[in-house]
N, C-alpha and C positions, 0 to 999 in steps of 0.2 A: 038682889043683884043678879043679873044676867049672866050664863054660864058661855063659856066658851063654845060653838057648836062643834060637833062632831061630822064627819062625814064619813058613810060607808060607801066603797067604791068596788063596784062587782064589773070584772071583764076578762076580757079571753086573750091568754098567749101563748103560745106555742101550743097549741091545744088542750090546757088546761084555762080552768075558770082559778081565777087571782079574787082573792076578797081584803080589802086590807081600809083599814079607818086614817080618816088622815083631818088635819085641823084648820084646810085650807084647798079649796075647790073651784077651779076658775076656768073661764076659755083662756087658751094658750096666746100669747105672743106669736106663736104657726100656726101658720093658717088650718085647721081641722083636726087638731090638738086639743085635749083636758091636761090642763098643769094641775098637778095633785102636788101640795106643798107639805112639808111638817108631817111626815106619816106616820102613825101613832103603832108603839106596841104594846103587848102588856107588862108590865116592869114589877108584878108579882113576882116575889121567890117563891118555888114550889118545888116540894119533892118532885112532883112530876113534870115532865117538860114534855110538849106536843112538840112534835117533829117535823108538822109543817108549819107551825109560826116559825121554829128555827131556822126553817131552811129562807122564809120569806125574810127575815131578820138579815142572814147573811146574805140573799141578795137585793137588798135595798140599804143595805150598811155603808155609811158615807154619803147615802145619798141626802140633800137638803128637798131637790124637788126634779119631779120627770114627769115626763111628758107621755100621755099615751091616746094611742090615735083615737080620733072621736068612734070612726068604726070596730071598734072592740071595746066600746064600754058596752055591758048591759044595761046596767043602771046607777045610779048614784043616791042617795039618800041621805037626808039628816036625819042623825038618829040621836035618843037623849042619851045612851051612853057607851061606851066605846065596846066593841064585842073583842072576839078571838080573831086573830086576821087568820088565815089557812089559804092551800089552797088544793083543789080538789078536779077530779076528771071532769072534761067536760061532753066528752062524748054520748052522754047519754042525753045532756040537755036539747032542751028544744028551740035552738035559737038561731031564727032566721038571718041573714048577715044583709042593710042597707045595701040594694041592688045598686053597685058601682057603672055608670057610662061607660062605656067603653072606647077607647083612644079613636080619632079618625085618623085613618090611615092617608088621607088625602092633604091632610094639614102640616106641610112644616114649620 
C-alpha cells in the first residue's frame, strides 16, 4: 500500500530560513505562488519541547493552507518521512535570490 507522500519545504522570510513538512504541494491559484496545504507537525509528547517548532506551531495555527512566493522557496522535496520543522538564521546561507525585471518607468 502506498503511503501518503511527505513534502519538505525550505524558504526564506523575514530573514530567516522557514523548514516545515506539509502533505500537499502545488502551483498556487496566484500567479507565482507555491500553495503548501495540510502542514504537518510533530504530534510526539515529549519531556522536551523545541522552541522553534513551537514558535512555527503558533504561527501557522489555524492555518488549513498559504501561499508563499515562488521567489522565497529554496527548495521543496519529497521526503519518506516527516522530519522536525524549525526555523533557523539565514544570514549565513548562500543563497542567490531569482534576478527580478525591473518596472519600466515608461509604461502605464
Amino acid at each position: 500500500m502506498a503511503k501518503d507522500p511527505v513534502f519538505r519545504v525550505v524558504f526564506i522570510n523575514n530573514g530567516k530560513s522557514y523548514e516545515i513538512y506539509a502533505a500537499s504541494v502545488q502551483q498556487g491559484a496566484l500567479y507565482g505562488f507555491v500553495e503548501v496545504e495540510d502542514i504537518l507537525f510533530d504530534n510526539r509528547s515529549s519531556l522536551v519541547v523545541d522552541p522553534g517548532e513551537e514558535k512555527l506551531k503558533a504561527e501557522f495555527d489555524g492555518v488549513k493552507k498559504t501561499n508563499i512566493p515562488l521567489h522565497a522557496i529554496i527548495r521543496i522535496d519529497e521526503v519518506e518521512k516527516q522530519g522536525v520543522a524549525k526555523i533557523f538564521d539565514a544570514s549565513g546561507d548562500v543563497v542567490t535570490p531569482f534576478p527580478m525585471p525591473k518596472p519600466d518607468k515608461n509604461k502605464s
